[in-house]
VOGU-3710 file (C-alpha; in Angstrom, 3 decimals, decimal comma):
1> xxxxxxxxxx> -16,656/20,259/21,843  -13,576/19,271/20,260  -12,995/18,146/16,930  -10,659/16,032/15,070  -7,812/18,505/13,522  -8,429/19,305/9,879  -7,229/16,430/7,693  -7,174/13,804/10,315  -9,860/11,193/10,805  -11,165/8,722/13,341
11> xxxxxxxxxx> -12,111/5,930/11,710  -14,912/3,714/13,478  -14,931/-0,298/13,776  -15,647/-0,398/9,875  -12,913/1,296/8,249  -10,283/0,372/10,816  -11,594/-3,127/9,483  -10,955/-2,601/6,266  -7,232/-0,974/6,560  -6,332/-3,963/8,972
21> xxxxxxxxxx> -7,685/-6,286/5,950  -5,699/-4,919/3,959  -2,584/-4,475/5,867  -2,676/-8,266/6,832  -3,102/-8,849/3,045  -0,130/-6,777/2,274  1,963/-8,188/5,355  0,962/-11,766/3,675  2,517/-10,928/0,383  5,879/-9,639/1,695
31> xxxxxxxxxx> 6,054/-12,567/3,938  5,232/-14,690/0,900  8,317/-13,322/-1,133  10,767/-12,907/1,523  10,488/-9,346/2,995  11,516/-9,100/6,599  9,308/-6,641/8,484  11,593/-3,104/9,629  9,778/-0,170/12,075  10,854/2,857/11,259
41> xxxxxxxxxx> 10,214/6,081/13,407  7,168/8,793/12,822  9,418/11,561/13,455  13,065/11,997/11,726  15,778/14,741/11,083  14,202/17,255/8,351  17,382/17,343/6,883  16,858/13,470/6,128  13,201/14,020/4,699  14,104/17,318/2,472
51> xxxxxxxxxx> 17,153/15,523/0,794  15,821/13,866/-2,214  12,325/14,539/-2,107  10,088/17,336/-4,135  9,753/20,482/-3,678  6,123/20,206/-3,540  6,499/17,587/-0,524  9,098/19,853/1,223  6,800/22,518/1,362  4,471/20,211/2,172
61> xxxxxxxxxx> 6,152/18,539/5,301  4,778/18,966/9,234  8,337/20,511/10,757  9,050/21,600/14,402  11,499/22,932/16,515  11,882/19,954/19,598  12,667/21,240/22,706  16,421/20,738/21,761  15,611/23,044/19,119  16,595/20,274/16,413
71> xxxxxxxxxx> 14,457/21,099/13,741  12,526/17,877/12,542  9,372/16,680/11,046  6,877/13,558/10,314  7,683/11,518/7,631  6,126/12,295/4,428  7,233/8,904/2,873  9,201/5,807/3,828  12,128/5,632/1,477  14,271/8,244/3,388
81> xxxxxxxxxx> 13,874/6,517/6,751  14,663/3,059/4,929  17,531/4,336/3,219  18,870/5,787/6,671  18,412/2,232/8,301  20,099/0,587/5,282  23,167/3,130/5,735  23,483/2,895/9,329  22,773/-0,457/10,169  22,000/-2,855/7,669
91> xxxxxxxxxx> 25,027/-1,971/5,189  26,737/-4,978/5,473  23,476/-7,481/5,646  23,696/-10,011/2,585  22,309/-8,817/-0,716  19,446/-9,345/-1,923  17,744/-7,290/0,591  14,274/-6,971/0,830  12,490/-5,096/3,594  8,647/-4,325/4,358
101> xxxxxxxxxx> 7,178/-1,691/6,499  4,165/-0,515/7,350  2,068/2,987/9,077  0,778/6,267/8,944  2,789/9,751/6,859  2,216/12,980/7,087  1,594/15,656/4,091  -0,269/19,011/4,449  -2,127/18,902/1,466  -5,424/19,998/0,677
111> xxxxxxxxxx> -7,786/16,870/2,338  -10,354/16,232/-0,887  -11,311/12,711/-1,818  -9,003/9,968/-1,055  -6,051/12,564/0,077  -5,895/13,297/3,836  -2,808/14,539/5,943  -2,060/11,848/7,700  -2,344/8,240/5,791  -1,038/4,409/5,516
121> xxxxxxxxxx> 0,962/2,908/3,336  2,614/-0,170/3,103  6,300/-0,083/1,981  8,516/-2,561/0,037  11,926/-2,382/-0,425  14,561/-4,147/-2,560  18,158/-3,541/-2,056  21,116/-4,822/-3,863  19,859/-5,848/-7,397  20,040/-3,560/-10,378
131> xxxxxxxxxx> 18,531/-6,488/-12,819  15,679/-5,933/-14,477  14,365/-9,303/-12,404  14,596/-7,023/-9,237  12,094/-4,709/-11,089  9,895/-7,250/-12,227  9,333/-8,824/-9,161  8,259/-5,417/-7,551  5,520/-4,836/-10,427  4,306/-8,802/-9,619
141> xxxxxxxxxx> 4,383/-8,392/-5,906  1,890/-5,579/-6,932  -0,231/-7,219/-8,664  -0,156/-9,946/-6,712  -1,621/-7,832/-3,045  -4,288/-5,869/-5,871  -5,524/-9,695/-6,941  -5,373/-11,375/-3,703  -7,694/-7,991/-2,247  -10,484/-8,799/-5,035
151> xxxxxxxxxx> -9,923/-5,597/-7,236  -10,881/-5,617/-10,786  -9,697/-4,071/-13,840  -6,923/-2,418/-12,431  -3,860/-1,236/-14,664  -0,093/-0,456/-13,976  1,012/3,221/-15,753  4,449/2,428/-16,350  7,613/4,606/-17,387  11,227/4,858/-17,337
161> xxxxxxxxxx> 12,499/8,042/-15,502  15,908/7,731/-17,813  13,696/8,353/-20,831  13,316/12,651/-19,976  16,786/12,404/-18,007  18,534/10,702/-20,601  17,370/13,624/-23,605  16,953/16,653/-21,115  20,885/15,847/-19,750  22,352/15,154/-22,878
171> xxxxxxxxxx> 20,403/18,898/-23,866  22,838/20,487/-21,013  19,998/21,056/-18,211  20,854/20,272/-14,636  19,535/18,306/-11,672  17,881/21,471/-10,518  16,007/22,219/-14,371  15,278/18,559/-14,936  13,733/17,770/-11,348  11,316/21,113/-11,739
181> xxxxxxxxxx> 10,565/20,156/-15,267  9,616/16,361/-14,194  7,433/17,854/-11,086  5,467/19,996/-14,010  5,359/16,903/-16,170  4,047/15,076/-12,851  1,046/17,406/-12,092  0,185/17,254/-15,961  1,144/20,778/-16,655  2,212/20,209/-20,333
191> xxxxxxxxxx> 2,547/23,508/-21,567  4,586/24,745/-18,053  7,398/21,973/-18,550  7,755/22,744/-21,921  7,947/26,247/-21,763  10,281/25,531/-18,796  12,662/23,299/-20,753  12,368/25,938/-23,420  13,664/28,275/-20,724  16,255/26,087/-19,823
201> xxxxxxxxxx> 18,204/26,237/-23,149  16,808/23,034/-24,449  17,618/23,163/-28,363  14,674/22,731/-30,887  15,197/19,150/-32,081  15,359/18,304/-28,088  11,625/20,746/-27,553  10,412/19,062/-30,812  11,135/15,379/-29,117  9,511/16,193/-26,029
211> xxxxxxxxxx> 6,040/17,114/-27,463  6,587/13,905/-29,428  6,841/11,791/-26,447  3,789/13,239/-24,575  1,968/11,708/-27,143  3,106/8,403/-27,072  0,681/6,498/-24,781  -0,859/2,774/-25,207  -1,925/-0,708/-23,734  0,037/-2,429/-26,326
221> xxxxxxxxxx> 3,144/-1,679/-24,651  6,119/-3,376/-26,784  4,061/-1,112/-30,048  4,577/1,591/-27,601  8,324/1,224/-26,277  9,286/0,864/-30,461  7,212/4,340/-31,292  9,325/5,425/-28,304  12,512/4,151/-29,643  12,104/5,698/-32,937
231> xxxxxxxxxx> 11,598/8,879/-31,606  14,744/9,287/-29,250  17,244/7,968/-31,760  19,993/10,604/-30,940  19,825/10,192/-26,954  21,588/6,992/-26,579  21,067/6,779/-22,262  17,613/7,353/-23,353  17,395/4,415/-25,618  18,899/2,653/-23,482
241> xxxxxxxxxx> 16,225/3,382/-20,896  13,631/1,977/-23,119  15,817/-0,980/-23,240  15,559/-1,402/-19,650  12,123/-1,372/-19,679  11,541/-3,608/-22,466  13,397/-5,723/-21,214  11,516/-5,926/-17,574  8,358/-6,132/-18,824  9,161/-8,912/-21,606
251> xxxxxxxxxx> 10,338/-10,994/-18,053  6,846/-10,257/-16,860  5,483/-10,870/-19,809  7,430/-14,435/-20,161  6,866/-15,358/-16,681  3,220/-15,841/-17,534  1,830/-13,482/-14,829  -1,040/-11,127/-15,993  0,261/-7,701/-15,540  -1,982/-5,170/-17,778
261> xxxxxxxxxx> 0,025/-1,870/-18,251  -0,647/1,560/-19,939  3,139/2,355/-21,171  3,487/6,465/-21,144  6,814/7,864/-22,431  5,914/11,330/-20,805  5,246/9,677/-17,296  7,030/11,390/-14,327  6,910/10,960/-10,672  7,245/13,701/-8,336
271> xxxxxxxxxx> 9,879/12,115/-5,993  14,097/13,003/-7,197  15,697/9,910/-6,507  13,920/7,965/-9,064  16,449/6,703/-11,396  14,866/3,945/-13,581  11,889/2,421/-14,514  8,329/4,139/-12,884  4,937/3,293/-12,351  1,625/3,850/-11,234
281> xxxxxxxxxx> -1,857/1,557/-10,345  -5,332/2,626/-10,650  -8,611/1,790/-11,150  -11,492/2,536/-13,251  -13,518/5,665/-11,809  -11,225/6,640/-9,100  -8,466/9,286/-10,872  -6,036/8,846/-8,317  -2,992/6,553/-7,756  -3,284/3,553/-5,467
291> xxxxxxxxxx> 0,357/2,899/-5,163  3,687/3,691/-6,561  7,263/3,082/-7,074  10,056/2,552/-9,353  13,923/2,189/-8,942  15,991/4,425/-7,362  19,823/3,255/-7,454  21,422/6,802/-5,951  19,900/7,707/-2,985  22,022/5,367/-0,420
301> xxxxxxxxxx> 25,047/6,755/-1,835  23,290/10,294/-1,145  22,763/9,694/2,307  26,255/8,797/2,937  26,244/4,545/2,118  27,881/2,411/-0,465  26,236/2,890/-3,743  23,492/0,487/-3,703  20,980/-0,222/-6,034  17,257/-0,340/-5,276
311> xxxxxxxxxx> 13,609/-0,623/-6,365  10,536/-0,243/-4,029  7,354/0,407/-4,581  4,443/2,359/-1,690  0,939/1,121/-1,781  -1,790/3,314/-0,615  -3,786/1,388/1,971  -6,921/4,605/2,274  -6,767/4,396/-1,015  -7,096/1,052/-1,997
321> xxxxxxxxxx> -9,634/0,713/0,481  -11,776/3,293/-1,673  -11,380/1,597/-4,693  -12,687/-1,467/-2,961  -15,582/0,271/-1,665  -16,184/1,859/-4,799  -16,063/-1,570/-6,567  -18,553/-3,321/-3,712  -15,448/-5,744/-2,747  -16,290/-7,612/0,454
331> xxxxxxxxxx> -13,241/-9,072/2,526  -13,099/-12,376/3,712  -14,390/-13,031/6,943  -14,364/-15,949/9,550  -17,550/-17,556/10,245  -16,493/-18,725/13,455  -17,650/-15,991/15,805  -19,869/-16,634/18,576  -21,902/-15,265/21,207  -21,752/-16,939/24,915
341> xxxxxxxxxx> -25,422/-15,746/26,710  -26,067/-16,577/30,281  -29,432/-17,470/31,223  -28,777/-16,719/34,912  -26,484/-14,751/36,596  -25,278/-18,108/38,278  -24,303/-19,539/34,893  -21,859/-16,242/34,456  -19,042/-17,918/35,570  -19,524/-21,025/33,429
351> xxxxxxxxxx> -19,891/-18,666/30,396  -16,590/-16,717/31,125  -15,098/-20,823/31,028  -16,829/-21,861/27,681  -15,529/-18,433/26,130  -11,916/-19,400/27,018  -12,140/-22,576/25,765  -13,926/-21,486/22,633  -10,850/-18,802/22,344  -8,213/-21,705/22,405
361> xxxxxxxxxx> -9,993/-23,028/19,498  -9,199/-20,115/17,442  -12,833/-18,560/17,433  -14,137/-15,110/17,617  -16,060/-15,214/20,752  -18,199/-11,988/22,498  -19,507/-12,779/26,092  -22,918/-11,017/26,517  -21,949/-8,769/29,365  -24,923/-5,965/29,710
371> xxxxxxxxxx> -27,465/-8,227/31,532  -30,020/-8,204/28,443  -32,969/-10,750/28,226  -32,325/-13,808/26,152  -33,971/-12,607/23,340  -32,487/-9,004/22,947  -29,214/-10,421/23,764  -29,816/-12,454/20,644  -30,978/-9,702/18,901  -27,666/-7,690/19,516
381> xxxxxxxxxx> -25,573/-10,804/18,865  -27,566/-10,546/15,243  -27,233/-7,198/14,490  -23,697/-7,395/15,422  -23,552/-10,514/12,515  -22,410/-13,458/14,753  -22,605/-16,807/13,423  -23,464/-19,005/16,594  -25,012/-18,027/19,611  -24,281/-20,426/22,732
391> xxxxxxxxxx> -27,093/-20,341/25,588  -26,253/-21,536/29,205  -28,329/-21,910/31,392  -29,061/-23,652/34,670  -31,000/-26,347/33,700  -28,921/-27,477/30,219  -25,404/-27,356/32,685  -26,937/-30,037/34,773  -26,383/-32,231/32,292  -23,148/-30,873/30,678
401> xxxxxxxxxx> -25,196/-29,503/28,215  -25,899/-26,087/25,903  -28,559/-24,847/23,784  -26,480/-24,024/20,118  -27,898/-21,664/18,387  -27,242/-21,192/14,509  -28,270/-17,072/13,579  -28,469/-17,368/9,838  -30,359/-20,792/9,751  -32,065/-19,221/12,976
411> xxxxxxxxxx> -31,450/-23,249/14,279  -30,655/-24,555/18,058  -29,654/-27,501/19,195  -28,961/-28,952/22,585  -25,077/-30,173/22,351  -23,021/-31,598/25,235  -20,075/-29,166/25,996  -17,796/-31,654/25,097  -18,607/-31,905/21,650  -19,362/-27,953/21,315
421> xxxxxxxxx> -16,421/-27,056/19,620  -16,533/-30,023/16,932  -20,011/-29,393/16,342  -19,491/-25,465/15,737  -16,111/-25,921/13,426  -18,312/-29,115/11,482  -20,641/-26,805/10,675  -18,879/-23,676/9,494  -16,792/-25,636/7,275
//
């Protein structure tokens, strides 16, 4: 018997529900502030994928040999693929740019609890903007799709990137040193970036700093940006960092929406290209990330395009449909499904009519196609949660009529099937 390959899932009616909910939640939002929808392929050059990502993700990737012995491999993330488009064919598209995308990646990681190897995300993008306003609006859009989905008590970990880059460059490490030391920093490995930076030829006042920061955590975040201030005093592009983010999340903060942050000066992403401010969302219970992003104003120029500036943030659809499992969230659902029965077999042809119509209305309709008696047909159309069942039989169509039967009330009436369709939306509303 064959089995699904390790990592990979089927998911039944239920949780295909439940990602399509909230997929057509997050396609709402990025229709809702402007974000034109992009496809992007499955499979691209590795070259493309390994440029700017981590190590950890490299090693990490699904790569082949096609049968033009190109090596490539599945997408781990989106960022690279949208940052290809942008170079190759949307370079000269007006600024702001805002794109949305949406599917499965591809890691092979360990599958534990809410990590598989192959997973959905949906993907915005914001091109052209290096304002803090850009940022803002990412963080909002964010909170926005976690709001509209019914989550509660959720919280943003937020950071700037140019906090660590700002003191480890001006300390004389590299791209190479500061990425590994961020990917330690990233998997909460303390003691391994430290004694890496150590390694590195980071002086004492810059080691002394660092420990400092990993301390500085809190909800009260302007309390925490000033702690963070007065400890970086000699690494001016690290002040100004914490500038930056000040200064995005006083916006949010002024624009009246109700963003509730943890700021963390040690906070590191494993991704390279990040270049500004970070951040993280979670929930109570569940100790993993249900989205991410931050700016990233480098990597178009990396792959080859104009420098650009950009922001973007990924949000976890598997896992945000754990957290609302985990919180008992129920998605909205129509009320307007319905069951067409045929009494006879000589009404079947007058059912497969009334379902059209019923269809062209807008409503869910399920034609009772196994032959079943009235009353397990009913039963099914019950179990199955349908809101209206609509009985036809010879002797009601003589008259233009149909029995309409309510399932939760468990109430029938005999309507004409002219008025079906008023009676049925009347009701439900």
């Amino acid at each position: 018997m064959f089995k699904t390959v390790r990592g990979m899932r089927d998911l039944l009616p239920v949780d295909a529900q439940r990602m399509r909910y909230v997929e057509q939640v997050s396609r709402t939002i990025s229709k809702l502030y402007g974000y034109e929808e992009i496809i992007t392929p499955v499979l691209e050059s590795y070259e493309l994928l390994a440029a700017k990502t981590s190590e950890e993700i490299r090693e990490r990737m699904y790569t082949f040999k096609d049968l033009g012995d190109r090596k490539v491999a599945m997408r781990p993330e989106f960022t690279a693929s949208v940052a290809r488009l942008v170079v190759n064919k949307l370079k000269n598209e007006p600024k702001p740019m805002r794109l949305f995308s949406v599917g499965s990646l591809y890691r092979y990681d360990e599958p534990q609890y809410g990590r598989f190897r192959e997973f959905w995300q949906a993907n915005y993008e914001l091109f052209g903007s290096a304002r803090p306003e850009a940022d803002a609006e990412i963080l909002i859009l964010t909170n926005n799709i976690l709001k509209k989905l019914g989550l509660k008590n959720y919280r943003f970990k937020v950071g700037h990137t140019g906090i660590l880059r700002g003191i480890l460059t001006q300390e004389g490490l590299d791209d190479e040193k500061q990425n590994s030391v961020r990917q330690l920093l990233d998997k909460k490995l303390w003691a391994d970036a430290l004694e890496l930076a150590s390694n590195a030829g980071i002086s004492q006042k810059g080691l002394a700093t660092l420990e400092s920061l990993l301390e500085i955590k809190g909800e009260d975040a302007f309390q925490v940006l000033e702690q963070i201030k007065d400890s970086i005093q000699e690494y001016e592009s690290a002040v100004d960092a914490v500038d930056n983010l000040w200064k995005i999340l006083e916006l949010i903060q002024e624009s009246g929406a109700q963003v509730d942050v943890t700021v963390e000066a040690g906070f590191a992403r494993g991704l390279e290209y990040y270049t500004g401010m970070i951040f993280e969302s979670y929930v109570p219970g569940l100790d993993i990330a249900l989205g991410g992003g931050g700016r990233y104003d480098k990597l178009i120029e990396l792959f080859g395009g104009e420098p650009i500036p950009a922001v973007g943030v990924a949000q976890g659809i598997d896992r945000i449909v754990l957290a609302l499992t985990k919180q008992k969230v129920t998605q909205e659902t129509s009320t307007n499904s319905v069951a067409v029965i045929s009494v006879k077999d000589e009404c079947m042809a007058k059912v497969l009519e009334l379902a059209a119509m019923l269809r062209n209305k807008g409503l869910f309709v399920e034609v009772a196609v196994m032959g079943r008696s009235i009353s397990k047909a009913l039963a099914d159309a019950n179990r199955r949660g349908v809101a209206y069942a609509v009985i036809v039989g010879p002797k009601e169509l003589e008259e233009q009529k149909v029995v309409l039967k309510q399932m939760k009330k468990n109430r029938q009436q005999t309507v004409k099937i002219s008025n079906l369709i008023e009676v049925i939306l009347m009701d439900s509303t």
